[in-house]
C-alpha positions as a Markdown table, in Angstrom:
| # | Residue | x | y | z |
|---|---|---|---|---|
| 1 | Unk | 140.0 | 18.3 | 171.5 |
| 2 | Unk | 137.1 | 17.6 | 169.9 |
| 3 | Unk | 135.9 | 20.9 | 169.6 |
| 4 | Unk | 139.1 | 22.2 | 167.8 |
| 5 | Unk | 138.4 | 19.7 | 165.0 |
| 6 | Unk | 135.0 | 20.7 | 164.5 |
| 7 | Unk | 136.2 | 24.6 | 164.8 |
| 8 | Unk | 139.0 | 23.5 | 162.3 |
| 9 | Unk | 136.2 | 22.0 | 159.7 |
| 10 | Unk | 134.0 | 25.1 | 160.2 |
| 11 | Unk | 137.1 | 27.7 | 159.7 |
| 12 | Unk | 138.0 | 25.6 | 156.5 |
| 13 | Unk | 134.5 | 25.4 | 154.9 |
| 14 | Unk | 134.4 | 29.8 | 156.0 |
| 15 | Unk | 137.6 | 30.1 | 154.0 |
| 16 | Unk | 136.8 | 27.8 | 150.9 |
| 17 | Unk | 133.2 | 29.0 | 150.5 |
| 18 | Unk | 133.9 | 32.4 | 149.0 |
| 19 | Unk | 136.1 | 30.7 | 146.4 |
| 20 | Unk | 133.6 | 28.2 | 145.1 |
| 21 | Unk | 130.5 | 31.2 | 145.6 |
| 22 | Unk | 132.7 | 33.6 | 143.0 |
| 23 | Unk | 132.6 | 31.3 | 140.5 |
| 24 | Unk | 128.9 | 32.0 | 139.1 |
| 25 | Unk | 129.7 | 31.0 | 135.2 |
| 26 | Unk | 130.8 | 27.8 | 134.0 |
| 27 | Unk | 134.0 | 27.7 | 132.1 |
| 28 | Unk | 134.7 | 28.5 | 128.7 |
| 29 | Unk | 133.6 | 26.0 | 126.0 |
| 30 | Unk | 137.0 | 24.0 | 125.4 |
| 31 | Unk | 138.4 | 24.5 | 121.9 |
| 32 | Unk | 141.6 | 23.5 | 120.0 |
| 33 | Unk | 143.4 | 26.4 | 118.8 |
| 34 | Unk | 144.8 | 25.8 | 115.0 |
| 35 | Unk | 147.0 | 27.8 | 112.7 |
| 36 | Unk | 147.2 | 27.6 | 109.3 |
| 37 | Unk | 145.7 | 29.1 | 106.2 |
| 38 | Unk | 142.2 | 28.5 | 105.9 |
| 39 | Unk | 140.7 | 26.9 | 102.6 |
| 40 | Unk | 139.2 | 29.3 | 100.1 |
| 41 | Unk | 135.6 | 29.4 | 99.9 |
| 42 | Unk | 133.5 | 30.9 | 97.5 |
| 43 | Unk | 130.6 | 33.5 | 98.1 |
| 44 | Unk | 131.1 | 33.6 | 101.5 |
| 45 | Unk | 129.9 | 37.1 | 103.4 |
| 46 | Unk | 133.0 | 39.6 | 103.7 |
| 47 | Unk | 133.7 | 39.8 | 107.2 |
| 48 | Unk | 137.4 | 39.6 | 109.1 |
| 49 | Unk | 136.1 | 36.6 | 111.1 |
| 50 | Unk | 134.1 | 33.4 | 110.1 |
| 51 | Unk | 132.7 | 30.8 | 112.1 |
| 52 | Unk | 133.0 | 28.0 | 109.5 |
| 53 | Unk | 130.0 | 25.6 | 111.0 |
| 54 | Unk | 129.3 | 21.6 | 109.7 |
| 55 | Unk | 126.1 | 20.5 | 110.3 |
| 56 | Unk | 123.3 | 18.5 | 109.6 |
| 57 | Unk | 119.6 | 18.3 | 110.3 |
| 58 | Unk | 119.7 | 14.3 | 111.0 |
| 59 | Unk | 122.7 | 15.1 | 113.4 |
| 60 | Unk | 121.5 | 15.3 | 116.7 |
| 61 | Unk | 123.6 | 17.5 | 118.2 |
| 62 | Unk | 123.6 | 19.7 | 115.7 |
| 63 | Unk | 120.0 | 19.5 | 116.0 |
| 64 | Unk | 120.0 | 20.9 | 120.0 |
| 65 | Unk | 122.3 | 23.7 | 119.5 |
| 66 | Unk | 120.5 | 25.0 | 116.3 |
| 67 | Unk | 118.6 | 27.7 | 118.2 |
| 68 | Unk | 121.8 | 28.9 | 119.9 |
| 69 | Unk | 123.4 | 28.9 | 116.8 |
| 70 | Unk | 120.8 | 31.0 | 115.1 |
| 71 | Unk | 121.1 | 33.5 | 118.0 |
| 72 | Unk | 124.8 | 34.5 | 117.7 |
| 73 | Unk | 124.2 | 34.9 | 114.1 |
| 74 | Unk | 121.7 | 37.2 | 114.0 |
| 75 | Unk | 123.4 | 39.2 | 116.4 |
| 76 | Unk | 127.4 | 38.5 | 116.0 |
| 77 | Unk | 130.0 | 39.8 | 117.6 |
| 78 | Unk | 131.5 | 42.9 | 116.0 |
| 79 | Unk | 133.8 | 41.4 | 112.6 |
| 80 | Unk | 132.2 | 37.7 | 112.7 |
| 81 | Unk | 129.9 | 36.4 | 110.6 |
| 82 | Unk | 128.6 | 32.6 | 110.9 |
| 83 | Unk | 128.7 | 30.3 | 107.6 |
| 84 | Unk | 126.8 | 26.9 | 107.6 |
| 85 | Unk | 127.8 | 24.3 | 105.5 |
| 86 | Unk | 125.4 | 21.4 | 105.3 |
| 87 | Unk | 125.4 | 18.2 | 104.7 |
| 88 | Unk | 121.9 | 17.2 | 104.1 |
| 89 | Unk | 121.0 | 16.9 | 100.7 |
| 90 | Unk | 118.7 | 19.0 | 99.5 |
| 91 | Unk | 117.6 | 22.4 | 101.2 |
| 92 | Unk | 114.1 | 21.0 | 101.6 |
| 93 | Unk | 114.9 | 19.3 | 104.6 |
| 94 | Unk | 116.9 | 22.1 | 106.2 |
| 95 | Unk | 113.3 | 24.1 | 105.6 |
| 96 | Unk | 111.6 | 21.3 | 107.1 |
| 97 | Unk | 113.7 | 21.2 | 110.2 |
| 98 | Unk | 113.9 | 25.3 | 110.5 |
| 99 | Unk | 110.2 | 25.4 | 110.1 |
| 100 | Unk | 110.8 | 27.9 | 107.1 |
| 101 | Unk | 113.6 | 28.8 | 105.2 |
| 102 | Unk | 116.9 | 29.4 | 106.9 |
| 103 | Unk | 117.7 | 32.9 | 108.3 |
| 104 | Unk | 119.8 | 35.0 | 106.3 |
| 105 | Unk | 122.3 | 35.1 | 108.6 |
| 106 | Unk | 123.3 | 31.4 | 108.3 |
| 107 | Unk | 124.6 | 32.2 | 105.0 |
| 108 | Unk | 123.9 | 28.3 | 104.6 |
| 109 | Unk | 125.3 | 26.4 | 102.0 |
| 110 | Unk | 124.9 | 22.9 | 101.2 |
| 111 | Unk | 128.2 | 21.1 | 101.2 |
| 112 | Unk | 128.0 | 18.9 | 98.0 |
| 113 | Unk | 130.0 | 15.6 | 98.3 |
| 114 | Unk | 131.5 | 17.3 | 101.6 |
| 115 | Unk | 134.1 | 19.2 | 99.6 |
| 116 | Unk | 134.6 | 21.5 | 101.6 |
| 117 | Unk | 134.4 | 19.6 | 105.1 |
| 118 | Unk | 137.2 | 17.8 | 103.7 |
| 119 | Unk | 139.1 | 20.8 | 102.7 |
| 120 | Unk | 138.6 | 21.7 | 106.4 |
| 121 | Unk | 139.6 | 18.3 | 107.8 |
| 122 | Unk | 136.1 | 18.2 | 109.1 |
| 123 | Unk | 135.5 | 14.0 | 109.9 |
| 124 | Unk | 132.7 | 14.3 | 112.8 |
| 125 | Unk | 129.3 | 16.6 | 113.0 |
| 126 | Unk | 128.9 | 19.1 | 114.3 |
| 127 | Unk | 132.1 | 21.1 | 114.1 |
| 128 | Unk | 132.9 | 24.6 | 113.5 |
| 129 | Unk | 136.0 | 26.4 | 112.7 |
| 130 | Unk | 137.0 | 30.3 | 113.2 |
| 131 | Unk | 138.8 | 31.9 | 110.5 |
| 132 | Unk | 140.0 | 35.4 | 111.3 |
| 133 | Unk | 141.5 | 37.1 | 108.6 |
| 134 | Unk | 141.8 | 34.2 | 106.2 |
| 135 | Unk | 143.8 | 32.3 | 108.5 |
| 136 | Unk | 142.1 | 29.0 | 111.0 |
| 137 | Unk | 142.3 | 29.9 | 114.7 |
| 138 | Unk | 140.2 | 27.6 | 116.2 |
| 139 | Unk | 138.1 | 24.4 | 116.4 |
| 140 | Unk | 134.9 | 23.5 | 118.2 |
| 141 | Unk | 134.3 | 19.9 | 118.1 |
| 142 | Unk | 131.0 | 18.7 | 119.6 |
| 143 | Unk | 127.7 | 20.8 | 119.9 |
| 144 | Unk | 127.6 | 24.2 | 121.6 |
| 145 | Unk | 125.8 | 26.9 | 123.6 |
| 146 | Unk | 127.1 | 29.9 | 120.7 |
| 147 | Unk | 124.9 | 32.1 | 122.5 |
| 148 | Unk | 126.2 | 32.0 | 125.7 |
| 149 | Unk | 128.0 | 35.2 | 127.4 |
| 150 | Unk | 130.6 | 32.9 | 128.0 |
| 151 | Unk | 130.5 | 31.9 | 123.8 |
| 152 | Unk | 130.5 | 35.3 | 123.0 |
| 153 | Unk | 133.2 | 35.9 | 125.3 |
| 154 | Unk | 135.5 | 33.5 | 124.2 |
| 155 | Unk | 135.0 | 34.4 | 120.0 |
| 156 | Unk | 135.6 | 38.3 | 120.7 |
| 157 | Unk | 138.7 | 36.9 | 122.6 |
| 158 | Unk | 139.9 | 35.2 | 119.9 |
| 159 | Unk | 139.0 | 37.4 | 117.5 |
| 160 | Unk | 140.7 | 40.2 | 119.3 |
| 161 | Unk | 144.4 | 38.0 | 119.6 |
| 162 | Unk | 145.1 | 38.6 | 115.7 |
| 163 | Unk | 144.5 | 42.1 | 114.9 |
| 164 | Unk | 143.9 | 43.2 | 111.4 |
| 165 | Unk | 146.6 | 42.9 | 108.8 |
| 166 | Unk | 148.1 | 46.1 | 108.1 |
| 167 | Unk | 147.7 | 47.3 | 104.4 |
| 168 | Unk | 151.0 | 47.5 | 102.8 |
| 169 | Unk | 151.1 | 50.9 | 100.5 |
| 170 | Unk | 150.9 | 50.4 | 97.1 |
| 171 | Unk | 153.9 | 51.6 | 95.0 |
C-alpha cells in the first residue's frame, strides 16, 4: 500500500514537471488596455506608435528602469518611437542623473505644470501610455523592464492589433 502512494507521488511530480520546465519566461508585464483618442501633443517624432512615458529623476522607480528604457528607444520596435515627458524642473537635473545630456531617442520634454500628464490622466510616476495611430491603447502603471523580449513582445503585439488607417482617396 505504501508503495503505490509513493509511486503515485512520483508519477504526479513526472507528469507536472514538464509543464512547470516549459515555462522558461516570466509572463508578460500586466497592462490596462484603454481606448480613446489620445491628447494632441506638439513636436512629437512622426511615428504610427508612441510610448507616451512620465517620469522623473527624484522618482525612484523611474530611476531603476531608466537604462531599460533607454535601450528600447534606441532600438524600437519597427513604427514605435518613445517620448519622455518630465517632470523635473529644469533639464539640468535630467543631465545630472543621465550623466550627460539625454539620448536623442528620448525625445524628452519637460512637462511644465504637468499639462500634459493631466491631459493623459497621468496621477502616479512612472507611467507610460501607447498611442498607435493617434488613438490610446494601453497603460503601464509602475516601473518596467522595456527591454525585455517579453516587453518587446508585448508592444509589437499591440502594435500589430490596430493596423494602419487606410487613406481615403481624395476627390
Amino acid at each position: 500500500m505504501r508503495g503505490s502512494r509513493f509511486g503515485a507521488g512520483v508519477a504526479a511530480l513526472l507528469l507536472l514537471s514538464p509543464l512547470t520546465a516549459c515555462r522558461t519566461e516570466p509572463p508578460p508585464p500586466s497592462y490596462l488596455r484603454v481606448d480613446g483618442p489620445a491628447p494632441r501633443l506638439a513636436e512629437v517624432p512622426d511615428s504610427r506608435a508612441l510610448l507616451v512615458v512620465f517620469w522623473a529623476t527624484w522618482c525612484p522607480p523611474c530611476r531603476t528602469e531608466t537604462p531599460q528604457l533607454v535601450s528600447l528607444a534606441e532600438a524600437p520596435p519597427d513604427a514605435l518611437r518613445v517620448v519622455v515627458f518630465s517632470h523635473d524642473t529644469d533639464t539640468r537635473a535630467v543631465e545630472t542623473f543621465l550623466e550627460g545630456p539625454p539620448s536623442a531617442a528620448l525625445h524628452l520634454r519637460l512637462d511644465e505644470g504637468h499639462q500634459v500628464a493631466r491631459a493623459f490622466g497621468v496621477d502616479t510616476l512612472p507611467q507610460s501610455i501607447l498611442v498607435v495611430d493617434g488613438r490610446l491603447v494601453a497603460r503601464f502603471p509602475g516601473p518596467r523592464e522595456w527591454d525585455s523580449r517579453a516587453m518587446r513582445r508585448l508592444l509589437e503585439k499591440l502594435i500589430r492589433e490596430h493596423p494602419p488607417r487606410a487613406s481615403t482617396p481624395s476627390r
